[in-house]
Structure formats: structure tokens, C-alpha cells
C-alpha positions as CSV (number, residue, x, y, z in Angstrom):
1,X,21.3,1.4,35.9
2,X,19.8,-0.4,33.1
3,X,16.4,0.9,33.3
4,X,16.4,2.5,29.8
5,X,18.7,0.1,28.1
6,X,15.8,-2.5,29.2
7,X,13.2,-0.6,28.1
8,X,14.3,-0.2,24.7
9,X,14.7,-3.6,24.3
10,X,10.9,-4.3,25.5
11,X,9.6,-1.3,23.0
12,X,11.1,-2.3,19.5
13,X,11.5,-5.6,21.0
14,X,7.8,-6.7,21.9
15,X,7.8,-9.2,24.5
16,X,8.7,-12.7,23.1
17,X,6.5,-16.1,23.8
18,X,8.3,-19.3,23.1
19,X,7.0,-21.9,20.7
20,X,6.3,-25.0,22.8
21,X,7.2,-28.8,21.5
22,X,4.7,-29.4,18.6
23,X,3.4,-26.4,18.3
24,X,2.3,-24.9,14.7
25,X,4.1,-21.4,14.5
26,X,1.3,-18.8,13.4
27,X,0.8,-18.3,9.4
28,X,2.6,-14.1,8.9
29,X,-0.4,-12.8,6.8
30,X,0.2,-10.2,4.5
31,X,-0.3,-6.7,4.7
32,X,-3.7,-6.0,4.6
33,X,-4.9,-4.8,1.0
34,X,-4.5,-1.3,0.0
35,X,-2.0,-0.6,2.9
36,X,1.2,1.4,2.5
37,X,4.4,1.3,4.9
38,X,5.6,5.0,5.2
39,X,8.0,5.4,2.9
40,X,11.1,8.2,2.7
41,X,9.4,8.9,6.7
42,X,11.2,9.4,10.2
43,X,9.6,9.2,13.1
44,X,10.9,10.8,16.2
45,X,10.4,9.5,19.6
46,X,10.4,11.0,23.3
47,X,11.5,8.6,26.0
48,X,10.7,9.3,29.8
49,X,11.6,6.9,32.6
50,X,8.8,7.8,35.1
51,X,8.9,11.4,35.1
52,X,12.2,12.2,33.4
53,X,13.4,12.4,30.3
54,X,15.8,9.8,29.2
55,X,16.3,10.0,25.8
56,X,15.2,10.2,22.3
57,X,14.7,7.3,19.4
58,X,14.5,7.9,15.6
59,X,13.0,5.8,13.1
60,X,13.6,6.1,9.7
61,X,11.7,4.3,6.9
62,X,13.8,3.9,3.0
63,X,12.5,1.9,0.0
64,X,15.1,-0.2,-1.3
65,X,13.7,-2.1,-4.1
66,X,10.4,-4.4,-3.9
67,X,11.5,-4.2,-0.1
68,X,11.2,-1.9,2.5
69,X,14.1,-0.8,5.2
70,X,13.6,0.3,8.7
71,X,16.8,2.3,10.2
72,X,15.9,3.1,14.1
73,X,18.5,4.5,16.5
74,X,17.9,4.7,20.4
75,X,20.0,6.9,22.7
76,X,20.3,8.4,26.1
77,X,20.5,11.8,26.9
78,X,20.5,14.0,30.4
79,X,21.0,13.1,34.0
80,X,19.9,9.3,32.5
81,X,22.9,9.2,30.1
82,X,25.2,10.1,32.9
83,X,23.9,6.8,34.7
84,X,23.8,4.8,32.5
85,X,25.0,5.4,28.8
86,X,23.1,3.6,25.7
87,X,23.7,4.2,21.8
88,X,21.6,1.0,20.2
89,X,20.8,1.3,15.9
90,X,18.6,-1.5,14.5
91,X,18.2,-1.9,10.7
92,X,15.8,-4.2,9.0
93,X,15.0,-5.6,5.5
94,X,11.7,-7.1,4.5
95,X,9.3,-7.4,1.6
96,X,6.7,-4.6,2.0
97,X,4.2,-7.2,-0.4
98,X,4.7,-10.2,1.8
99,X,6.0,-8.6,5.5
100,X,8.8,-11.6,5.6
101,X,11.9,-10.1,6.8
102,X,15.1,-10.9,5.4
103,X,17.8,-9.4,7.2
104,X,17.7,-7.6,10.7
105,X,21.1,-5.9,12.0
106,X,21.5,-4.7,15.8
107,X,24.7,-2.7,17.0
108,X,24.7,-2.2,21.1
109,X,26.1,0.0,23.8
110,X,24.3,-0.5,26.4
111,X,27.2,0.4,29.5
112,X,30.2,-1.8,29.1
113,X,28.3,-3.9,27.1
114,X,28.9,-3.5,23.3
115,X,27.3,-5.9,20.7
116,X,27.3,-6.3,16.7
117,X,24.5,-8.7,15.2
118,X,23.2,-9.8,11.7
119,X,20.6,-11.9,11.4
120,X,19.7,-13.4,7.9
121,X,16.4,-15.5,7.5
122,X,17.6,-18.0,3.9
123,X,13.7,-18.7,2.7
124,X,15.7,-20.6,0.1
125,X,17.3,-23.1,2.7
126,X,14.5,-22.9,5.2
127,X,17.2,-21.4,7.8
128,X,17.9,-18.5,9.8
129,X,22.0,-17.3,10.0
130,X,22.7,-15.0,13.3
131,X,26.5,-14.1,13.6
132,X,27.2,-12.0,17.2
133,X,30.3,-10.4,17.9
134,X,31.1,-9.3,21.3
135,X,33.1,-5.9,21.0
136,X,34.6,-6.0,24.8
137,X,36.3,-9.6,24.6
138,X,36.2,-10.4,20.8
139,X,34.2,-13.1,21.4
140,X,32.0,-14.5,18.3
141,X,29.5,-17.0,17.7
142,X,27.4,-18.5,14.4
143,X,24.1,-20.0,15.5
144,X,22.0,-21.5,12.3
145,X,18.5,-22.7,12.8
146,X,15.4,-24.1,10.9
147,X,12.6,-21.8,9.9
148,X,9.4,-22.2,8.6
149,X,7.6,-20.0,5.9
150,X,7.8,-16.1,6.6
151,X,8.6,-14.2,9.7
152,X,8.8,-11.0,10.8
153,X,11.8,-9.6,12.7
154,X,11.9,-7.4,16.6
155,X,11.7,-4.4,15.2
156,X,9.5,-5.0,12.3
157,X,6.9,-6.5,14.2
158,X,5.9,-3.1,15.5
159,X,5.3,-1.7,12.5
160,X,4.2,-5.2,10.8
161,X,1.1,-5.3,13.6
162,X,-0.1,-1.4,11.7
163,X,-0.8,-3.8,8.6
164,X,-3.1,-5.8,9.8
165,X,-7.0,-5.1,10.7
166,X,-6.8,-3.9,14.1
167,X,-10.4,-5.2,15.7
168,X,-11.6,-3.9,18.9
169,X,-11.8,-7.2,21.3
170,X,-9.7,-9.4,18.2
171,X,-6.1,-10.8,18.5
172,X,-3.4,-12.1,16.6
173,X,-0.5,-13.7,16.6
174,X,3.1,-13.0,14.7
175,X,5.7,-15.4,13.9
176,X,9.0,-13.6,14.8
177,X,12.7,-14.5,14.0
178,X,14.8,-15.0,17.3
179,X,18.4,-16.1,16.8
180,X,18.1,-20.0,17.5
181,X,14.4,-20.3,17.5
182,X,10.8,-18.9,15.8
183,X,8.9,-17.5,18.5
184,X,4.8,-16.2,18.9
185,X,4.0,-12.8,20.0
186,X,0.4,-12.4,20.1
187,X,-1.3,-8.7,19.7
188,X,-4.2,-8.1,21.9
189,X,-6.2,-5.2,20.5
190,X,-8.0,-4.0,23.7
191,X,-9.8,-1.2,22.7
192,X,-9.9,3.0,20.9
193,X,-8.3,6.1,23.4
194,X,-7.2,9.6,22.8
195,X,-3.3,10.1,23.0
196,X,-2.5,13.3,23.5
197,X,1.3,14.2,22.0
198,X,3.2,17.8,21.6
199,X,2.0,16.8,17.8
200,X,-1.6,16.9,18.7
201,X,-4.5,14.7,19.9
202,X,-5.0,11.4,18.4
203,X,-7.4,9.0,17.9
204,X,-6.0,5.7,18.9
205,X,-6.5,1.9,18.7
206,X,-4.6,0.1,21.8
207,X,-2.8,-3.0,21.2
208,X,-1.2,-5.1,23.9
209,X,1.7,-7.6,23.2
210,X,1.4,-10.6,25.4
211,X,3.7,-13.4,26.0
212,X,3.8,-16.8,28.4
213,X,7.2,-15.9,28.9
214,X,10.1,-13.9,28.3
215,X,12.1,-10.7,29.8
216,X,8.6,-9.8,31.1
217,X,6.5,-12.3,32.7
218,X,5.1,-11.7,35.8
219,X,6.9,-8.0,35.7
220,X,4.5,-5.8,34.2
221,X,2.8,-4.7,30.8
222,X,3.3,-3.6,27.1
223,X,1.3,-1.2,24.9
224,X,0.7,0.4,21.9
225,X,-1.2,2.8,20.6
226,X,-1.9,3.0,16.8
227,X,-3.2,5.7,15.2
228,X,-7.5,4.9,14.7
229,X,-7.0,5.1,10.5
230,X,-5.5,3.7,7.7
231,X,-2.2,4.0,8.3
232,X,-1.9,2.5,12.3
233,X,1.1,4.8,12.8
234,X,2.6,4.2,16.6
235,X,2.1,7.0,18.4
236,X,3.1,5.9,21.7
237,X,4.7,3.1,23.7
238,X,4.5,2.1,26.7
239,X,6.5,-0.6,29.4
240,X,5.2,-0.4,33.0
241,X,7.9,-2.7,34.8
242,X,8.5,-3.4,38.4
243,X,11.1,-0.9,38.3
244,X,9.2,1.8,36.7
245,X,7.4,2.5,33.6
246,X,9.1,4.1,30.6
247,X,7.4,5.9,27.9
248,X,8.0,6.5,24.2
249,X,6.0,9.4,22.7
250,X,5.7,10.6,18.9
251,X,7.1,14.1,18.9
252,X,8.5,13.8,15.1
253,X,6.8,12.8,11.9
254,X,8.7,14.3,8.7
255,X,8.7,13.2,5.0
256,X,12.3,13.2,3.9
């Protein structure tokens, strides 16, 4: 049962839309002016699959020089974990000026599938550096490809989207670093809702990531729900997939 193992994916994933033949990738624009990344923050996260509870993810925000580092964690718990076991930690470098990322490390267990990735974005060289180890079969592979001025990472992008001016009816799109290739996510912000959490009620803006293809076309629908001020903190996220819709809800938010 990979339902929650998916669904991670999706959430701190986005939903990915290739770059065609020819196509300009989009310009990363800075952080808008007088914004702040949380900094020395962890956010905890609820996760339901339908009407049960699954699991819990942690997200933890460090400075680390002029950049900024995103820890996150994901894991199964309950009846879920019994089914189908997943332990997944993500960890990403960027500038907090700029928003390019320049390193984004995954470490999987996701059943019997078990995977260690770095990803390395050289602005220097104009390249991307992705080295994958398999931890079942030993297999490894090195995959380098071109880049062009700066991109934002998976799990980033999340956060990246808070910086920008969220417009009722506007949307954007993100370059993101993919292993072999730069791909477009673009953010649809659809419009303001109350999000009610065991942290309170929130005023919202809701942002939908869209993609032409990927791991959901034509199999359901992404959202996100920023918090309606200044700092655009996700307060919930949502995948409604053929095979059920799994939920991620701010239940932790602690300055440490």
C-alpha cells in the first residue's frame, strides 16, 4: 500500500510539468521585499489518508550562513505504518536573498524500497550533479545536466511560493531542479478561505500547483493553503487522488 508514501511525494513534491523542446524556463524571482523565511522554526504536520491518521511530518527551518536550510522528515504511524512503512528526511540549501537552491538531499524508506540522493545545482558550471544510491541492490548512478540561472528545489518550492505576492485570480510559474532536467510548476492562486486547525482558525490564501504532466495528470488535484499575511506560512495541504485524498494539517509551530 503506497498510498501515503505517494502522497508525500505529491505534498513537498508539488506536481512537476516538463519543459517542452524550445521552451524558455521561467525567470526564479526573488523573494519579495521585506519578506523573511522562518528562521530557528519547526513546523509540525498531521497527515490523514481519508479519515485516518497516517502519520506525522516535521519541518524544520536553520540559518546557515547568507543561506537558509530546510530539514523536513515524513513518517508513518498507526494501523497505516503497519501496511505500509515510510521514514523519508529531505534537506535543502538555498540562498534566502536570491531563493536559488544549491543543494537538496533525500533519504527514502518507502516499503522495500530504500533510497539516498544528493543533488547539487554548480551556478558556476551551469550544471546540476544528482548521485542516487539504491540501498537494496547497491546500485548507483551519476546523472549531470545543464541548467540555466536559478532554480528552486521540491521541497523548497513550497515554501519559495510564500515569498512571492500571492494575487487572488494571478499565477506563476517556478523553475524547479529535477535530476536530469529543469522543470515548470506553475502556482494558481485561486482565491482566500478559512482553515480551521487544532492551532486555531486561519485566514488563508489557496494556491493550486498545476502541471501538463507528471505523477498526477488526469488523477486528481493539489492545494495549498497560505496563511492571508505576511508571512504565507502553509497551513494545510492537500492531494485528492483517485485512490483517496490525503491531508497534511499544521498542528505545530515552535521557535527553537
Amino acid at each position: 500500500m503506497k498510498t501515503h508514501a505517494i502522497a508525500v511525494t505529491l505534498l513537498f513534491g508539488l506536481t512537476l510539468a516538463a519543459t517542452s523542446p524550445g521552451q524558455d524556463p521561467a525567470i526564479l524571482s526573488p523573494p519579495r521585499p521585506g519578506f523573511s523565511f522562518p528562521q530557528k522554526q519547526t513546523l509540525t504536520y498531521s497527515v490523514d489518508w481519508r479519515v485516518f491518521p497516517a502519520g506525522t511530518a516535521v519541518v524544520r527551518f536553520e540559518a546557515s550562513g547568507d543561506r537558509e536550510r530546510i530539514i523536513a522528515s515524513a513518517n508513518t504511524s498507526g494501523a497505516i505504518n503497519l501496511l505500509f512503512h515510510v521514514s523519508d528526511n529531505f534537506q535543502s540549501d538555498f540562498d534566502r536573498e536570491k531563493g536559488c537552491t544549491y543543494d537538496f538531499d533525500k533519504q527514502t524508506v518507502e516499503g522495500r524500497r530504500q533510497f539516498n540522493s544528493t543533488l547539487n545545482i554548480d551556478y558556476a558550471q551551469s550544471k546540476s550533479i544528482l548521485d542516487e544510491k539504491n540501498m537494496v541492490n547497491g546500485q548507483a548512478r551519476h546523472v549531470e545536466a545543464p541548467v540555466h540561472g536559478c532554480l528552486t528545489d521540491l521541497l523548497t518550492g513550497v515554501f519559495y511560493t510564500g515569498s512571492q505576492q500571492l494575487v487572488v485570480g494571478s499565477s506563476f510559474a517556478i523553475p524547479v531542479a529535477d535530476a536530469q532536467r529543469t522543470v515548470l510548476v506553475t502556482m494558481k492562486v485561486e482565491g482566500r478561505e478559512e482553515i480551521k486547525t487544532t492551532l486555531g482558525t486561519f485566514k488563508t490564501i489557496r494556491v493550486q500547483p498545476t502541471a501538463d504532466v507528471g505523477v498526477v495528470k488526469n488523477r486528481g488535484n493539489i492545494w495549498i493553503w497560505y496563511t492571508d499575511d505576511d508571512r504565507h506560512l502553509p497551513v494545510q495541504m492537500r492531494a485528492r487522488l483517485f485512490w483517496g485524498t490525503i491531508t497534511f494539517r499544521l498542528t505545530g509551530n515552535e521557535n527553537k
